[in-house]
C-alpha positions as CSV (number, residue, x, y, z in Angstrom):
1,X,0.0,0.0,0.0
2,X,1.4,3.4,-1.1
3,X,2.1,6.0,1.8
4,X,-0.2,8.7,2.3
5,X,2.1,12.1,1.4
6,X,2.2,14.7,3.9
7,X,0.3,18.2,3.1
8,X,4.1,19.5,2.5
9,X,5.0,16.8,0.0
10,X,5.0,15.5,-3.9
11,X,6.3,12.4,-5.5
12,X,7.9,12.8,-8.6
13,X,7.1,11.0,-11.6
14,X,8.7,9.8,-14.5
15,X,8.9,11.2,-18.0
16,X,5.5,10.8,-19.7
17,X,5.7,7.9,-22.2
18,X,3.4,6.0,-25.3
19,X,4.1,2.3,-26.4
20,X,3.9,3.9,-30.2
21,X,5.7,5.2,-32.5
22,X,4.1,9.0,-32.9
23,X,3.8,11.2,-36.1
24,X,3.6,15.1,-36.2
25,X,-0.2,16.1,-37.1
26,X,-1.3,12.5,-36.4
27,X,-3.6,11.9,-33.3
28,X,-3.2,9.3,-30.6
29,X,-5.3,8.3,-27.7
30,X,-4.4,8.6,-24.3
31,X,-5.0,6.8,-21.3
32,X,-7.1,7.3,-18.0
33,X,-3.5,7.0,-16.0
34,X,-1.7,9.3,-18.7
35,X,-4.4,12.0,-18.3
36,X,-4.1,11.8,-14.6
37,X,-0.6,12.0,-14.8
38,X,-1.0,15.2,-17.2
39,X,-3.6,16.6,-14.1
40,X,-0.8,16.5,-11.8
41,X,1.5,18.5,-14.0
42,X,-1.7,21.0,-14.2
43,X,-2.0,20.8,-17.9
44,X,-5.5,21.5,-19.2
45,X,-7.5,20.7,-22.8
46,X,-5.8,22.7,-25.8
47,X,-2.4,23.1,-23.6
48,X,1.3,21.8,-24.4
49,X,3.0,19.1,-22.8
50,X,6.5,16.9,-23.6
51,X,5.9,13.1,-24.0
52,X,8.1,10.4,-25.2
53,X,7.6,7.3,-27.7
54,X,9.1,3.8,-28.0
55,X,11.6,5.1,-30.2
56,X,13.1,7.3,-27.2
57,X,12.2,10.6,-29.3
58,X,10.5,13.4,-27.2
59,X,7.4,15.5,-28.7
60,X,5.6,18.3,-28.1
61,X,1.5,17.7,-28.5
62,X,-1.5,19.5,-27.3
63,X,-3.8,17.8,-25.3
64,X,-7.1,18.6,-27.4
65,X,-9.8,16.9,-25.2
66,X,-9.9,14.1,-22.0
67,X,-12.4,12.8,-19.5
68,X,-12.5,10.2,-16.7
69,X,-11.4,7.5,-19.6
70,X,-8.8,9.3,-21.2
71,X,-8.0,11.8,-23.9
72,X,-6.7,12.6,-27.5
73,X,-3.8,14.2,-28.0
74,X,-1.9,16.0,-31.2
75,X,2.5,15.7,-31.5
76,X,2.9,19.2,-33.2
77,X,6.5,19.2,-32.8
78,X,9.6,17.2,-32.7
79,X,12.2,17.7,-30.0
80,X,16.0,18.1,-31.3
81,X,17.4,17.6,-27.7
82,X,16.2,15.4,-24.4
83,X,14.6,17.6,-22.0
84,X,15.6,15.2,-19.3
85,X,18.9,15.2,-17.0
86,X,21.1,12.4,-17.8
87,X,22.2,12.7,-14.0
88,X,19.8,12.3,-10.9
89,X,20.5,15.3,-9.0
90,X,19.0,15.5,-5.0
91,X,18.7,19.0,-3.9
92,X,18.6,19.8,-0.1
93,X,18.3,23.1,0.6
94,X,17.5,24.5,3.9
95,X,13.9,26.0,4.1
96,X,14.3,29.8,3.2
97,X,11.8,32.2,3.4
98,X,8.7,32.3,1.7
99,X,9.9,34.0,-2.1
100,X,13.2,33.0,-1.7
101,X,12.0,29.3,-1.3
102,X,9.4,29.2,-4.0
103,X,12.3,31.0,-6.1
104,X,14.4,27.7,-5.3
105,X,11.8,25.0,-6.4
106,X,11.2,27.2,-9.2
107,X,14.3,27.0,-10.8
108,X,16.0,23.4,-9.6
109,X,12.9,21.9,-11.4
110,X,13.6,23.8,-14.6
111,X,17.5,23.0,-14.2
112,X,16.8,19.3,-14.1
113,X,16.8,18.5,-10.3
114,X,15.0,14.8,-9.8
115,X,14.3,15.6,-5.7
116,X,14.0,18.4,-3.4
117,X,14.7,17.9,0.7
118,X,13.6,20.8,2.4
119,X,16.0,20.5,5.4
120,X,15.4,21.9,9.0
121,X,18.3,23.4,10.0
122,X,19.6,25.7,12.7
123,X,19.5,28.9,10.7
124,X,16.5,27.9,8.8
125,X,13.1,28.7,9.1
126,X,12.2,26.2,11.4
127,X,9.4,23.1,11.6
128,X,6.4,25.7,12.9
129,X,6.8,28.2,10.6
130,X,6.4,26.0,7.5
131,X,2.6,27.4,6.9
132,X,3.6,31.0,7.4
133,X,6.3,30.5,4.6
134,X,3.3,28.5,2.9
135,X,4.9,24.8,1.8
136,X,2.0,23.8,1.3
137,X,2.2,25.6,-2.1
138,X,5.6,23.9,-3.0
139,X,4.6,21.6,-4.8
140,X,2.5,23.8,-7.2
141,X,5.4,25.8,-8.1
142,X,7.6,22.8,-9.1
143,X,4.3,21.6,-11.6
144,X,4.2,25.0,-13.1
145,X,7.9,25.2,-13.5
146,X,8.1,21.8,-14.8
147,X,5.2,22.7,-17.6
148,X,7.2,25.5,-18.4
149,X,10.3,24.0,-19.3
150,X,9.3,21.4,-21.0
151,X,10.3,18.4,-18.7
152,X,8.5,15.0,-19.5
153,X,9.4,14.2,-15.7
154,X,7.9,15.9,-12.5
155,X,10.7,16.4,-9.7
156,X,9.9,15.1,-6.1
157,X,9.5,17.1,-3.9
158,X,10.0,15.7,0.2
159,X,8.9,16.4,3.4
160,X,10.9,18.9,5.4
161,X,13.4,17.0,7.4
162,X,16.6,17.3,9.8
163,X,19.9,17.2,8.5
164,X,20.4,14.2,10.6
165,X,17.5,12.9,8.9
166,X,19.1,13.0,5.7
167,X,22.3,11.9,6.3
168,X,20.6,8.9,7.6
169,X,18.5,8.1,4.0
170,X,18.8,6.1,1.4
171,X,18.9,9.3,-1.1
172,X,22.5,10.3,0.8
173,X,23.8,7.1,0.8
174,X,23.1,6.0,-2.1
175,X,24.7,8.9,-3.8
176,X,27.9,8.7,-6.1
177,X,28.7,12.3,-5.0
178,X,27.7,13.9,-2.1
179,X,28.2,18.2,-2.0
180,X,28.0,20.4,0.4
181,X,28.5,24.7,-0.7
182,X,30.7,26.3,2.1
183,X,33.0,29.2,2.2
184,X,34.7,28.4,5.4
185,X,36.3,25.3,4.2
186,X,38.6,24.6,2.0
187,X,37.2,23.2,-1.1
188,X,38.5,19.6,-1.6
189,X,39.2,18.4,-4.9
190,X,36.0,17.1,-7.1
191,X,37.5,13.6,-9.1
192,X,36.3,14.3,-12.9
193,X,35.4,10.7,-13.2
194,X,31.6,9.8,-14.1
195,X,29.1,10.4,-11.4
196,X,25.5,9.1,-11.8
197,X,23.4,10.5,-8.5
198,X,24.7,13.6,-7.2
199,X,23.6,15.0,-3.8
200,X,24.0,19.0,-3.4
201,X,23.3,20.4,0.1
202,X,22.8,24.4,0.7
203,X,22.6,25.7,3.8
204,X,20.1,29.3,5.3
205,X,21.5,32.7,5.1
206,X,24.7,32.5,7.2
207,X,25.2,29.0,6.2
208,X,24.9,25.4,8.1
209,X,26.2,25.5,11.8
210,X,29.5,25.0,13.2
211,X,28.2,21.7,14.5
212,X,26.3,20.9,11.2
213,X,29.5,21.6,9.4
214,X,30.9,18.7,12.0
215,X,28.1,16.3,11.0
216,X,29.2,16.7,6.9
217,X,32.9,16.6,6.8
218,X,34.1,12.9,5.9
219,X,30.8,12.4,4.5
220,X,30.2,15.2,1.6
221,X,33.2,17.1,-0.3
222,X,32.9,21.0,0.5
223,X,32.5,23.0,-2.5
224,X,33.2,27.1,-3.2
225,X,31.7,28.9,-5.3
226,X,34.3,31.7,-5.7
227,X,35.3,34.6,-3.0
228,X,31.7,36.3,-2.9
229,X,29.2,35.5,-0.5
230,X,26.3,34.2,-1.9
231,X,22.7,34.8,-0.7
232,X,20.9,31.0,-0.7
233,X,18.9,30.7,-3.1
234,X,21.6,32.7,-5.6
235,X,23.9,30.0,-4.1
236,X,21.2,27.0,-5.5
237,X,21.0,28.9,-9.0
238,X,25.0,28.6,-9.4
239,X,25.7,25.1,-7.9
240,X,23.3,23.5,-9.9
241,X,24.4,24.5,-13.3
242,X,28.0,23.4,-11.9
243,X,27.1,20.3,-11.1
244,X,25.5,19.7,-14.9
245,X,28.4,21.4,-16.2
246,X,30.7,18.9,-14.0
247,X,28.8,15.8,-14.4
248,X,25.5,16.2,-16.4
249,X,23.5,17.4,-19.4
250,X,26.0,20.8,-19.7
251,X,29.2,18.4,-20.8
252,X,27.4,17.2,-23.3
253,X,25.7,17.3,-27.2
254,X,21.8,16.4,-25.7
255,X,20.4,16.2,-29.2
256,X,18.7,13.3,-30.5
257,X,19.7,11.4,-33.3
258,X,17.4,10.9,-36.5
259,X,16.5,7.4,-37.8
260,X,14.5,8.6,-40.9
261,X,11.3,6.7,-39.4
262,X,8.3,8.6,-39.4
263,X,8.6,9.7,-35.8
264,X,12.3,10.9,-37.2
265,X,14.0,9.9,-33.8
266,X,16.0,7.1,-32.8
């Protein structure tokens, strides 16, 4: 039986897929769990969304009509590159305040994260003032911003939890790479070598604690950003990108290769 999802929480789904081969101007039928899916990414009848056929090409269609059964649907246009990461990226961030923190699911959805952690920490906004800073509404920003940028996937998005919560989770542990941004250490060295799950951890304004600082070293590489201070959520805006540009979609050509079949991607 599937857990019940806090009020603060989303789980993330994957890329939106047909068993067909799809054709530009040439209509296909969806089903009931494919229009649900497209509800949870808020798109409505005669709007865009990104879906991908059994050839592994991405489209663009427009969902023209659905109901409780399912839905029609129109691929309009043919992507050139994968909208997708080619990395699974874990944000945690500490919970900022209200703007700042919609500002941060906001823009690691459309920069390709695959999870946010909200983490409680001691310069965070802490555990009773997640309503004030409205979490609730979290999960609505990452849909929009998804829709907006054209991901096939939705990112997860967790419930707020301690560091020490974290650290203890399969999501840290199982990482390849495991980051934390700090200007009081030195950076260590970052091994170039292939990296498939990457962890990035951002502390509040003023950074993670002394003692939280403790709780990381041996277990996640500390990683500067240059010699200017960074406000948080300008902090998440420039790590991410590193991290594709390091390990991910940056370092690479994303486009997709033709196969002269009618859907024209292989």
């Amino acid at each position: 039986m599937n857990r019940k999802l806090s009020q603060f929480e989303a789980a993330g789904d994957e890329p939106l897929a047909v068993p067909l081969r799809l054709t530009l101007e040439k209509p296909f039928r969806l089903d009931r769990g494919l229009v649900q899916r497209l509800r949870r990414r808020e798109v409505n009848a005669k709007e865009a969304f990104t879906i991908r056929d059994t050839s592994g090409g991405y489209f663009r269609a427009s969902l023209k009509e659905y109901d409780a059964r399912g839905g029609v649907a129109l691929p309009y246009e043919r992507m050139v590159r994968s909208p997708e990461s080619s990395i699974d990226i874990t944000l945690a961030c500490a919970v900022l305040a209200r703007q700042r923190m919609q500002f941060v699911m906001q823009k690691a959805t459309e920069l390709g994260v695959s999870r946010i952690v909200p983490l409680l920490t001691e310069h965070s906004v802490p555990a009773q003032g997640l309503a004030q800073v409205q979490a609730h509404a979290w999960a609505g920003h990452i849909a929009r911003a998804a829709k907006q940028c054209r991901r096939a996937s939705l990112t997860e998005l967790q419930s707020p939890r301690s560091l020490d919560s974290f650290l203890g989770s399969n999501d840290f542990s199982a990482a390849d790479r495991c980051l934390f941004l700090d200007d009081r250490s030195t950076s260590a060295p970052l091994a170039t070598k292939a990296a498939r799950r990457i962890v990035l951890l951002v502390g509040p304004e003023g950074g993670f604690s002394d003692a939280e600082r403790a709780k990381l070293a041996g277990r996640a590489s500390p990683w500067i950003l240059g010699g200017r201070i960074l406000r948080a959520e300008t902090a998440v805006v420039a790590g991410l990108p590193a991290v594709q540009l390091k390990w991910g979609a940056f370092t690479q050509d994303t486009r997709l290769v033709s196969d002269q079949h009618s859907s024209g991607i292989g």
